[in-house]
BASEKOL-62110 format. One record per residue: residue in three letters; x, y, z of N, C-alpha, C in turn. Coordinates in steps of 0.2 Angstrom, whole numbers, plus 2048, in hexadecimal, padded with zeros to 3 digits. Example, Ala and Ser with C-alpha at 12.3 -4.5 7.8 and 13.67 -1.06 7.14 Angstrom:
// BASEKOL-62110
ala8427E482783E7EA8278427F0827/ser8407F58238447FB824840800827/
//
This chain:
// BASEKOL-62110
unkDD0C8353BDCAC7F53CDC4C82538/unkDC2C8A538DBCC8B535DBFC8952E/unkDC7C8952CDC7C89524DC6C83522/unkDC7C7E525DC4C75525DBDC73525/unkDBBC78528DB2C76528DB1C79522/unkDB4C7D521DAFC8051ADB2C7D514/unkDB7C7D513DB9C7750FDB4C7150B/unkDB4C70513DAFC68512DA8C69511/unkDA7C71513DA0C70510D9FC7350B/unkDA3C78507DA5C77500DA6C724FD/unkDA7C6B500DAAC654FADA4C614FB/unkD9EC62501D99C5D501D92C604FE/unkD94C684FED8CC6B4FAD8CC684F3/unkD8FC684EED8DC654E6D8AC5F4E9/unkD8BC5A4ECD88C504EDD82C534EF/unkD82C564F5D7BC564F8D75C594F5/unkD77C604EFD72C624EAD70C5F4E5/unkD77C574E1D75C554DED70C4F4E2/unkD6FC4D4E7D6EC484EAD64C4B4EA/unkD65C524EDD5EC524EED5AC544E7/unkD5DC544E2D5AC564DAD58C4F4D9/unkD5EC4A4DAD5AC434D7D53C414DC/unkD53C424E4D4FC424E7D49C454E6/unkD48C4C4E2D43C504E0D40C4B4D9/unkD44C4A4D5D44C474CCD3DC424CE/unkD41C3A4D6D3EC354D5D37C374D8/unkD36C3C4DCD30C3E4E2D2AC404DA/unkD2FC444D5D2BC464D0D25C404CE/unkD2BC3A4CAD29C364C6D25C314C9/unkD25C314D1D21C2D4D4D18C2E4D4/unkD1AC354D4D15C3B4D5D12C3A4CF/unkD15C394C8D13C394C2D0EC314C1/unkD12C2C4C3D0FC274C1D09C254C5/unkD09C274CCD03C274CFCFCC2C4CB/unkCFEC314CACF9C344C6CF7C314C0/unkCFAC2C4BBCFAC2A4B6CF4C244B9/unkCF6C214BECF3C1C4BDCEBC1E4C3/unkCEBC234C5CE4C274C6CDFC264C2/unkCE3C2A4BDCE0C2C4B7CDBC254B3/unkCE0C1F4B0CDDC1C4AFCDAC184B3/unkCDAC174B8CD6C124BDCCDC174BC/unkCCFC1C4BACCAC224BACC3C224B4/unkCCBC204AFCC7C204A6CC5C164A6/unkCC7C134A9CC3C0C4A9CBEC0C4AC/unkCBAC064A5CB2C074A7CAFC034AF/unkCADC064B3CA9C014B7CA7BF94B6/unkCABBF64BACA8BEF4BBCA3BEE4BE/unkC9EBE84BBC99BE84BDC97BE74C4/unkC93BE64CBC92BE54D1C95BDE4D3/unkC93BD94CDC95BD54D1C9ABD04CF/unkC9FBD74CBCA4BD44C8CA8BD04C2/unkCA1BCF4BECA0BCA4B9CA0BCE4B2/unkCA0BCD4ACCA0BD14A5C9DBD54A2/unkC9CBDA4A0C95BE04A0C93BDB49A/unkC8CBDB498C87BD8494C8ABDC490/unkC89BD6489C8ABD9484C85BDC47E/unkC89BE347AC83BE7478C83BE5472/unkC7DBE5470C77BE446AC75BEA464/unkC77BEC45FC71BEF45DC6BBEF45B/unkC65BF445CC5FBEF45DC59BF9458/unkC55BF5456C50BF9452C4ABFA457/unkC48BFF458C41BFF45BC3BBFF457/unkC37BFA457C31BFB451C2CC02452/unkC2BC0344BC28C0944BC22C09446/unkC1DC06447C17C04441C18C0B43D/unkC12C0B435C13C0F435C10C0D42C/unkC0EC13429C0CC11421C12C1341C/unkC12C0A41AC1BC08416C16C0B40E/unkC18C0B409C18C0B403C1BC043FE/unkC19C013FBC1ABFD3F8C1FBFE3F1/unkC26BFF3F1C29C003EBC2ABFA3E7/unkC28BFD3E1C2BBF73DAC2FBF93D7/unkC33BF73D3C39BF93CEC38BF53C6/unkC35BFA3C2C35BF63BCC37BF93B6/unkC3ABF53B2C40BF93ACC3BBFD3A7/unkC40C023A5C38C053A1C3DC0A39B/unkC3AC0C397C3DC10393C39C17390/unkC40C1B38EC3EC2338FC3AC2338A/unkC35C29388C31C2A381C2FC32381/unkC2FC3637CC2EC3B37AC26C3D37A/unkC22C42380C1DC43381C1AC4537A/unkC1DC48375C19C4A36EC20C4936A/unkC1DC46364C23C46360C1EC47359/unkC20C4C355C1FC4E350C26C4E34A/unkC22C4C343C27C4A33DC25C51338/unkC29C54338C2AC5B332C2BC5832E/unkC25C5A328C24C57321C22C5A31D/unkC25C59315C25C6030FC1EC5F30D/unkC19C6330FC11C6430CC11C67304/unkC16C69304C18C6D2FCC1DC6A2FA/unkC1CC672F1C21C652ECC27C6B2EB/unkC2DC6A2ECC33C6E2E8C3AC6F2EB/unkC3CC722E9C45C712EBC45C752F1/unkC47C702F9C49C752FBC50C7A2FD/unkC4DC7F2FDC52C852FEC58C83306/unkC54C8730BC59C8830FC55C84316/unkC57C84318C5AC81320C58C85325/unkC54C8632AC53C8E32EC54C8C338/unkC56C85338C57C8333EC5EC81340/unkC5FC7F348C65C7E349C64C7634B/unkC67C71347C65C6934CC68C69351/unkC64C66354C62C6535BC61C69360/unkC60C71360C5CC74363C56C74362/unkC52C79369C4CC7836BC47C7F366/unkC41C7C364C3EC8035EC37C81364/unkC32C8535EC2DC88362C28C8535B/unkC22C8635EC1CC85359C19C8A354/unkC1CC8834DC1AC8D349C22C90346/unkC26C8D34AC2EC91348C2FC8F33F/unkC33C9433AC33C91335C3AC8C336/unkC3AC87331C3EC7F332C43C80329/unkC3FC7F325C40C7E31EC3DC8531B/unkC41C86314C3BC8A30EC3CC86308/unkC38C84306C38C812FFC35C852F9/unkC39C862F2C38C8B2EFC32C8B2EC/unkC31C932EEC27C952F0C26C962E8/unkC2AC982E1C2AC9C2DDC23C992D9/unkC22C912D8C1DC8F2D5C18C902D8/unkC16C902DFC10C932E3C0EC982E3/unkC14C9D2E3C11CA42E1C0ECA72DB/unkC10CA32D6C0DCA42D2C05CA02D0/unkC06C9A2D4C00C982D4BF9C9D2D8/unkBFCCA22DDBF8CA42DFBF8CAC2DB/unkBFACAD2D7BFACB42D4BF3CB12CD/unkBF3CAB2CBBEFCA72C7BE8CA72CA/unkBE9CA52D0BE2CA42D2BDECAB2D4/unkBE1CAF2D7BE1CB62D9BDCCBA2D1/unkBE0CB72CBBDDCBB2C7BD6CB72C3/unkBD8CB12C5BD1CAE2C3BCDCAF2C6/unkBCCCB12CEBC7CB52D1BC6CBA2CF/unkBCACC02CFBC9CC52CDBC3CC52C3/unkBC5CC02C0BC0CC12BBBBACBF2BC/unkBB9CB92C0BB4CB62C0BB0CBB2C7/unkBB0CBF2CABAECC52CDBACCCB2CA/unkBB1CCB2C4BAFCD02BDBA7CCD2B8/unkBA7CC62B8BA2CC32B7B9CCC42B8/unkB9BCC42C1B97CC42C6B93CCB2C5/unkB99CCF2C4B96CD62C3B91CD62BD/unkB94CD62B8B90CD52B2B8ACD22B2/unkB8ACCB2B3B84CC82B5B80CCA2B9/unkB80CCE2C0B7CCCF2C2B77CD62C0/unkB7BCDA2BEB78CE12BAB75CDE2B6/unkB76CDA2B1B73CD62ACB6BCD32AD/unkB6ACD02B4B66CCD2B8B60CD42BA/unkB64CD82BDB5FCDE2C0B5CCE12BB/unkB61CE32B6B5BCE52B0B57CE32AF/unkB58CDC2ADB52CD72ABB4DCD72AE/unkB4CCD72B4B48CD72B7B44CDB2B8/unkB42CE42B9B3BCE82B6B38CE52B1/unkB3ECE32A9B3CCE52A3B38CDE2A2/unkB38CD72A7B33CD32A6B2BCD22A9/unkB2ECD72ACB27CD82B2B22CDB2AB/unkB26CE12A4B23CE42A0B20CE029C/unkB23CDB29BB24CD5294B28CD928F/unkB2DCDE290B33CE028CB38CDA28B/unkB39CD428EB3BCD028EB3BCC928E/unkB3CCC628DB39CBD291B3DCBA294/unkB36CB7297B3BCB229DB3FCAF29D/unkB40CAC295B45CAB294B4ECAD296/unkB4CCB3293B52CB8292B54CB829B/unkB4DCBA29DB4ECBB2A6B53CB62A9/unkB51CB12A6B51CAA2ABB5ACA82AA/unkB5ACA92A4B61CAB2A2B66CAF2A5/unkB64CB52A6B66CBA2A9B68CB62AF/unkB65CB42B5B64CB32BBB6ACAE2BB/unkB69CA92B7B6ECA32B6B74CA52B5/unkB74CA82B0B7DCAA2B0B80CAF2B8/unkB7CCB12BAB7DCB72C0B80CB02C7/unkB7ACAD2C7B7ECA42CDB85CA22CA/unkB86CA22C3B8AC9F2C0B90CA22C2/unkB91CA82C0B97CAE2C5B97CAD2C9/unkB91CAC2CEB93CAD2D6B98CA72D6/unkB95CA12D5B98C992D3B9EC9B2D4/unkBA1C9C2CDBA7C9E2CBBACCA32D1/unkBA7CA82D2BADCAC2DABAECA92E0/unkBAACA42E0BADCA12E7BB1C9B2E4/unkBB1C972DFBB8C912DCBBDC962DC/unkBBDC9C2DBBC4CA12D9BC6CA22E1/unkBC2CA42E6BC5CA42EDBC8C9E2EF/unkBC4C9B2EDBC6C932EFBCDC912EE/unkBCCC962E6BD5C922E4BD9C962E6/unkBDAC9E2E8BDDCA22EBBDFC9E2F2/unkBDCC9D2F6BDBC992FDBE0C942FB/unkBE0C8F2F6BE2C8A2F5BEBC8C2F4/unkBEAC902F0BF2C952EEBF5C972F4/unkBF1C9B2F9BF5C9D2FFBF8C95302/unkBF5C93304BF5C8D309BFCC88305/unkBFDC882FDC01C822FBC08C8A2FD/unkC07C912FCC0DC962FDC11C94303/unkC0AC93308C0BC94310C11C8D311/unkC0FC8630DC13C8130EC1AC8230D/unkC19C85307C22C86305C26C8930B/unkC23C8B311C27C8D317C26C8731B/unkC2AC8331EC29C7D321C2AC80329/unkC24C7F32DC25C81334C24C7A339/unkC26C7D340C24C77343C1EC76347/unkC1CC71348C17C6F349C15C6F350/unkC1BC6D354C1BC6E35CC20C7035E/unkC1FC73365C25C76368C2BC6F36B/unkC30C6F36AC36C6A36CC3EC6936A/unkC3FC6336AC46C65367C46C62360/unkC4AC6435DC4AC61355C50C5B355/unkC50C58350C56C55350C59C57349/unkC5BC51346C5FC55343C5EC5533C/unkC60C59335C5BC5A330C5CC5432A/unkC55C51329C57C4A325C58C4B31C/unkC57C5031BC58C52314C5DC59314/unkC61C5C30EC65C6130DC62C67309/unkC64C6A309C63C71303C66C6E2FD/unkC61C6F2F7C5FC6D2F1C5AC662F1/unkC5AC642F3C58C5C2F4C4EC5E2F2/unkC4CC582EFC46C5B2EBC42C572F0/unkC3DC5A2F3C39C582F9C30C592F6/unkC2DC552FAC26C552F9C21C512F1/unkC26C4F2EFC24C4E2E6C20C462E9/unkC1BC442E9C16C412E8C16C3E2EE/unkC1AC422F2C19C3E2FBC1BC44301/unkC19C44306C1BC4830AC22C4930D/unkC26C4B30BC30C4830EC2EC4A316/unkC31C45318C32C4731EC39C4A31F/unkC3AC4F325C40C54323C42C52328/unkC41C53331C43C54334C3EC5033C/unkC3EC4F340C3BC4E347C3CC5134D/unkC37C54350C35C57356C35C5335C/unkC37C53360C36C50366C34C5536E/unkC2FC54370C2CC57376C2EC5437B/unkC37C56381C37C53385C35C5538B/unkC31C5B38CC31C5D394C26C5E395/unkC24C58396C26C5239AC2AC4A395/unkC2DC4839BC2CC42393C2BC3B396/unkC29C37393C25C31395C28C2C395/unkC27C2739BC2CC2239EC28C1B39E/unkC26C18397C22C0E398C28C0B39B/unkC21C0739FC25C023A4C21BFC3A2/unkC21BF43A5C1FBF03A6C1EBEC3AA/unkC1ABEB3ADC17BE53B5C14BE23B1/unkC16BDB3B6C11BD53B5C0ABD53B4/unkC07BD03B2BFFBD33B4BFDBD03B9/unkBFFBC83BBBFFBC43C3BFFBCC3C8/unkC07BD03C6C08BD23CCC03BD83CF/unkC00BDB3C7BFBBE13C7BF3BE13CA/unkBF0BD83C8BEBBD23CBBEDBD43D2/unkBF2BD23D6BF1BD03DABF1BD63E0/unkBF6BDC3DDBF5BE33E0BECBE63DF/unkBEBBE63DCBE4BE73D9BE0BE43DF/unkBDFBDC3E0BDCBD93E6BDDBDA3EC/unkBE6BDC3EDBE6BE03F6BE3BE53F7/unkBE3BE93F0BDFBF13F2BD8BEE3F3/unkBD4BE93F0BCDBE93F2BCBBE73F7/unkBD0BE13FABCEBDF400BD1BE3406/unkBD3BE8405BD6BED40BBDCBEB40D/unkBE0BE740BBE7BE640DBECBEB40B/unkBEABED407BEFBF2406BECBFA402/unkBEDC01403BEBC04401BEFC0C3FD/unkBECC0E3F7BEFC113F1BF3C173F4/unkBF8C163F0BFEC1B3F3BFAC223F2/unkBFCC263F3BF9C2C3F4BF0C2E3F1/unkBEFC293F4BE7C2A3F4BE3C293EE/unkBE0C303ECBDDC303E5BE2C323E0/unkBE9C353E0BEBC383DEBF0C323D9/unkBF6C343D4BF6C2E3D2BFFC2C3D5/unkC00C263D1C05C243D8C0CC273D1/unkC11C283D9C19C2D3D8C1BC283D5/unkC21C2A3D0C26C263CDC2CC283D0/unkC31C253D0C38C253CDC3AC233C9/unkC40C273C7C44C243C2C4AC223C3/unkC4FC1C3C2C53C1B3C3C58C1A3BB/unkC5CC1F3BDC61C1F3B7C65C193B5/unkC69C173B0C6DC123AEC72C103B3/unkC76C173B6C7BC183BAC7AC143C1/unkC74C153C4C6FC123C9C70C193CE/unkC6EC203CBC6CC253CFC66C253CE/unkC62C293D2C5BC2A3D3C5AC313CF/unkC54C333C8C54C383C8C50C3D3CC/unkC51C433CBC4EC483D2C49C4A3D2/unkC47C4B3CEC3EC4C3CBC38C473CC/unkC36C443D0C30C403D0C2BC423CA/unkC29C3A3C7C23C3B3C2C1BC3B3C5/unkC1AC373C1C10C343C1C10C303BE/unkC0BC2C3BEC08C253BBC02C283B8/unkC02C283B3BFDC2A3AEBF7C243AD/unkBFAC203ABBF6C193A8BF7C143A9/unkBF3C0D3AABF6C073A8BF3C043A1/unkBF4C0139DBF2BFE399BECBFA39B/unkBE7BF9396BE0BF4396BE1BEF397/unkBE6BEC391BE7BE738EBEFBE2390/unkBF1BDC38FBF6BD8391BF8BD538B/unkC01BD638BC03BD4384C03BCF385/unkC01BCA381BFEBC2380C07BBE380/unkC0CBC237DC11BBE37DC16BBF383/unkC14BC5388C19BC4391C14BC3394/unkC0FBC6395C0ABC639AC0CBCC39E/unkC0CBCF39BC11BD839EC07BDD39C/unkC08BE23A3C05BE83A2C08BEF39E/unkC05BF239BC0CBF8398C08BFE39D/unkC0DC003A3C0EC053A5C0EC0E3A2/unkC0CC143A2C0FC183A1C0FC1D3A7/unkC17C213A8C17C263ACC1AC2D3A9/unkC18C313ABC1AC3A3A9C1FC3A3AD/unkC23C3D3ABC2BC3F3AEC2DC483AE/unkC2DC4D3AFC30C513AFC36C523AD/unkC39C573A7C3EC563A5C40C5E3A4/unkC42C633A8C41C6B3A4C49C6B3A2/unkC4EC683A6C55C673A0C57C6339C/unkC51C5F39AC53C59397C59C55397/unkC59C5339DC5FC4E3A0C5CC4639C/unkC57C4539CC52C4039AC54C40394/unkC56C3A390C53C3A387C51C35385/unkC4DC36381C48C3137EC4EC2A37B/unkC49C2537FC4CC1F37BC51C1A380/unkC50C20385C55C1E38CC52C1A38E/unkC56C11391C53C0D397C56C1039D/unkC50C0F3A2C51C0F3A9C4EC0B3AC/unkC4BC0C3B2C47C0A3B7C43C0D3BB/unkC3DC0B3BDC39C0E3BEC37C0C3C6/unkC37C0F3CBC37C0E3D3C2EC113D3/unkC29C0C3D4C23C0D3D3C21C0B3DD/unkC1CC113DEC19C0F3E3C11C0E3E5/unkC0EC083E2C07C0A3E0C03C073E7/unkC05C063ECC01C023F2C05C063F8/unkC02C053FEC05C06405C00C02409/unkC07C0040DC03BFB412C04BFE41A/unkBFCBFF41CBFDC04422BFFBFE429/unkC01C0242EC00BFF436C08BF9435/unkC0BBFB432C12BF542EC18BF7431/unkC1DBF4432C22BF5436C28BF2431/unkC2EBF7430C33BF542EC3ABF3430/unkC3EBEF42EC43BED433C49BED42E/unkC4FBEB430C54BEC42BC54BE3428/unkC56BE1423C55BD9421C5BBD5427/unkC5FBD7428C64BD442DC62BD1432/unkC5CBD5434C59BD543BC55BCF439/unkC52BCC434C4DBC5433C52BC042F/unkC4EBBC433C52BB5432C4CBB042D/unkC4EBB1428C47BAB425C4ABA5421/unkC46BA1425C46B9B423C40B96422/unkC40B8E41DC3CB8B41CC37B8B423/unkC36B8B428C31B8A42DC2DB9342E/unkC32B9842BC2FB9F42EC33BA542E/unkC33BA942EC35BB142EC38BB2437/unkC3CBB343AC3DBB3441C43BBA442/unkC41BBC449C45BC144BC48BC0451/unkC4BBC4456C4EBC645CC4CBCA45F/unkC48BCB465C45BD0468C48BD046E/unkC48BD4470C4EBD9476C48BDD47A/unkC47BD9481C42BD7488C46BDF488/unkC43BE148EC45BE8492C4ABE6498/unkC4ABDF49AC4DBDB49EC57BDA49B/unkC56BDB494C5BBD8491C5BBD248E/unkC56BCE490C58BC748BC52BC8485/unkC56BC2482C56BC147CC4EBBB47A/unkC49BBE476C43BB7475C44BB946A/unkC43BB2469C42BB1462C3ABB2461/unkC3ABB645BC34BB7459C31BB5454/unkC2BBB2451C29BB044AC22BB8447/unkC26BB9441C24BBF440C22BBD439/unkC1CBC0434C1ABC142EC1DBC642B/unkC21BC4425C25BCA420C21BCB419/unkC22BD0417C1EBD3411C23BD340D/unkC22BD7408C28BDC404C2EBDE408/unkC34BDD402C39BE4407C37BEA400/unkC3BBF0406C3CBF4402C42BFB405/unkC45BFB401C4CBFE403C52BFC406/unkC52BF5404C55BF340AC53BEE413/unkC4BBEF413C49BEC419C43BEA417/unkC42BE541BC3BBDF41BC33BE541E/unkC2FBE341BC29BE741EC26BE1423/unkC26BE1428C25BDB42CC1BBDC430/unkC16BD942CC11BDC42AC0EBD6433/unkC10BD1436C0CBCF43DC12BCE441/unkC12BCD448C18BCA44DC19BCE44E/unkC18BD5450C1FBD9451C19BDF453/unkC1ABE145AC18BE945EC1BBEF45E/unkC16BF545FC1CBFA45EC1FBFB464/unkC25BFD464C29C0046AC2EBF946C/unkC2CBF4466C31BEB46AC38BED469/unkC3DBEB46BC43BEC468C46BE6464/unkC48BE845EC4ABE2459C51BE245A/unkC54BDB45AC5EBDC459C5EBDC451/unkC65BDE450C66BE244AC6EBDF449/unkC70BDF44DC79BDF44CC7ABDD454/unkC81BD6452C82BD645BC80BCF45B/unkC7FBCA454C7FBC3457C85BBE457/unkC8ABC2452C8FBC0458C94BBE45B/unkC92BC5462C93BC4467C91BBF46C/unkC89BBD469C85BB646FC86BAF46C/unkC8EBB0467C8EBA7466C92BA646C/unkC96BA946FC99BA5475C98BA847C/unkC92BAB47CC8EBAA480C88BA4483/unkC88BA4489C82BA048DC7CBA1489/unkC78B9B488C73B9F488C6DBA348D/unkC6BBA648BC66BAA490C6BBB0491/unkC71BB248FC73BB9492C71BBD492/unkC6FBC2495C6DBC9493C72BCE490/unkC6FBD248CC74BD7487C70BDD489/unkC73BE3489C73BE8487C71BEC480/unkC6CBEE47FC69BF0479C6ABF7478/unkC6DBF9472C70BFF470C6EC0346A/unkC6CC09467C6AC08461C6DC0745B/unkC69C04457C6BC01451C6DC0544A/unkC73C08448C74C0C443C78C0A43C/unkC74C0B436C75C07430C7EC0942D/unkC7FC0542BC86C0642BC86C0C424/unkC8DC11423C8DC15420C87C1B422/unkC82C19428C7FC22427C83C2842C/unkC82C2C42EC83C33431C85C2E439/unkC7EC2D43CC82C2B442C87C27443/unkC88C2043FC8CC1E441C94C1E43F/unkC94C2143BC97C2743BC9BC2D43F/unkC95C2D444C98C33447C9BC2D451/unkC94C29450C97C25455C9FC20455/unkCA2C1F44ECA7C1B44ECACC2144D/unkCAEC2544FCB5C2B44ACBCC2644A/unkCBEC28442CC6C27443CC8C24448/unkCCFC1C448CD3C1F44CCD9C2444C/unkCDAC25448CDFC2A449CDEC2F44A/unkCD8C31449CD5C3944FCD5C37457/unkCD4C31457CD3C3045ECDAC30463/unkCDCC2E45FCE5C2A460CEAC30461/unkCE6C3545DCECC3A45CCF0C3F464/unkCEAC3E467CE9C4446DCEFC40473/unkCEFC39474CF4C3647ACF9C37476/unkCFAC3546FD02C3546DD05C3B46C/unkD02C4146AD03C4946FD07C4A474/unkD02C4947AD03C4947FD09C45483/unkD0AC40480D11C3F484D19C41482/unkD19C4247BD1DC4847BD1DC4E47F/unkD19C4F482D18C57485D18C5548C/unkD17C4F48ED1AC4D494D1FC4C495/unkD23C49492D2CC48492D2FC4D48F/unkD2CC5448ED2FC5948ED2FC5C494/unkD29C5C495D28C6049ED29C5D4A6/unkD2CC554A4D32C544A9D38C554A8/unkD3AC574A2D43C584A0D43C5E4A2/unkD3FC614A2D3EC694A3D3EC684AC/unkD3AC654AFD3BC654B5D44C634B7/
//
């Protein structure tokens, strides 16, 4: 009897242990998918009270008055603030070469030597003409002093005196033409070394070694160019310069940085922006009779000479600001033949159209100079989501961020960053049931 019982209860332990395994597995996965759906009923947003669809959201600007600046953009062309022509002041062959083309020179650096041998002899010429007519001077005046007691005696006549006297001014005469031409001598020596004239860069050499220069004309040799600062003409209308000229009188608008003179950019061919801000030096007096163009100049900073003469760019000019002014992105204005109109976004949530005064843009957005308070909220983005909307819904106003900068950016991330963390995660769950 006890060997039948045990029998039986060795033939019925395996069923019963596998029976309560599967009973544990299903108790697990019950367990499992009630927590699942916790979880989400958790991470779903709140419906609203009264059951209906959360308003929908808007991007929206908050006005902010404020003193705009007035840009212009006009084509303009680069120009070398000093440009001097190195020219042979001396007749003759010249020698050698003493520069590199197109490196940068100093003032006074030697450029050329053109052969000095005729000049130096011309000055050894004049050296000795003075030298005799100084031997003259001598003479004559001992001549003169003698005479002098012996007329007071009448050992002499006035004659002979007057003579004397004469010839003594005569030398002098004669030693100052002799310095003259000594001077003369140095100065044609000094040519024969051709230096520069100003400090810059040179270009490149327009005559060679032997080549016969200066013979009844000045050769020009070579040109200097001064690029650090270098100078940028531009040209505006004269209507448009008129009529900026009359808002500054009448106080509509007032001069960019005060007394001081107005900032430049430069815009390169490529359309980047140089880094160095100029100055507005001048405008012209006068209006070409054939465009009706003002000629602008501005100074540029150049100490690498990224800039070179002769370059077109453009010219980002700011000669006015307009104060107490509000700007908006252009998306945000609706303009049409009856008006300029906005979206303004109530504290309540709804939506009222507004009729607004637009100015200039600049960068991108309208300066909106009437209609609009500070602190109103403008829509921006989000119209449409209220075409299939009622009208009068309210919306949700959210802030407004321009597409491509940092925050919005940081507000949209990747999906696949987003994405990556749940599909992880379930591998690592159906690992850690099997394991159960």
């Amino acid at each position: 009897m006890l060997l039948r019982q045990a029998l039986t209860v060795s033939a019925l332990s395996p069923a019963s242990h596998r029976s309560r395994q599967r009973q544990a597995l299903v108790a697990g996965c019950l367990g499992a998918a009630l927590l699942l759906s916790a979880c989400g009923k958790g991470d779903a947003p709140a419906a609203p009270p009264g059951g209906g669809m959360p308003p929908p959201e808007v991007g929206v600007v908050v006005a902010k008055p404020g003193d705009v600046g007035l840009i212009t953009e006009l084509p303009g062309r680069l120009e070398a603030s000093r440009v001097a022509q190195v020219r042979a002041r001396a007749a003759g062959i010249l020698q050698k070469r003493l520069f590199r083309e197109g490196s940068d020179v100093k003032a006074g650096q030697p450029l050329f030597t053109i052969d000095s041998a005729p000049y130096a002899a011309a000055l050894q010429s004049a050296e000795a003409t003075l030298a005799r007519a100084q031997a003259n001077l001598t003479q004559a005046a001992a001549l003169a002093e003698r005479y002098k007691p012996l007329v007071a005696a009448n050992a002499v006549s006035q004659q002979e005196y007057a003579n004397a006297v004469a010839a003594q001014k005569q030398a002098e005469a004669d030693v100052v033409a002799g310095r003259a031409a000594v001077q003369t001598g140095r100065i044609n020596l000094n040519y024969a070394s051709v230096t520069a004239p100003i400090s810059g860069r040179i270009g490149r050499a327009l005559v060679t070694e032997g080549a016969l220069v200066g013979q009844g004309e000045a050769t020009q040799l070579a040109v200097i160019q001064q690029v650090d600062p270098v100078y940028v003409n531009f040209t505006q209308s004269a209507g448009e310069v008129m009529k900026l000229r009359r808002a500054l009188a009448d106080g509509q608008l007032q001069r960019a940085g005060g007394s001081e003179a107005a900032i430049v950019r430069v815009v390169l061919e490529d359309g980047s922006e140089y880094a160095l801000p100029g100055k507005l030096l001048f405008s012209d007096l006068t209006v070409d009779p054939s465009t009706g163009q003002i000629t602008l100049r501005a100074e540029v900073p150049n100490p690498k000479g990224d800039l070179l003469p002769g370059l077109y760019v453009r010219v980002r000019l700011e000669q006015a600001q307009v104060a107490n002014a509000i700007t908006l992105p252009q998306q945000a204005v609706t303009r049409t033949q009856q008006g300029d109109h906005i979206t303004v976004v109530g504290a309540d949530g709804k939506l009222s159209q507004r009729t607004v005064k637009v100015g200039a843009a600049r960068n991108n957005q309208w300066i909106v100079l009437e209609g609009l308070k500070e602190g109103e909220q403008v829509m921006v983005d989000g119209f449409q989501k209220l075409q299939m909307m009622p009208p009068g819904t309210p919306v949700k106003a959210v802030p407004w961020q321009a597409p491509g900068s940092a925050a919005a950016s940081a507000a949209n991330p990747p999906a696949a960053v987003s994405g990556a963390a749940p599909a992880a995660s379930a591998p690592a769950a159906a690992a850690s049931a099997g394991q159960k």
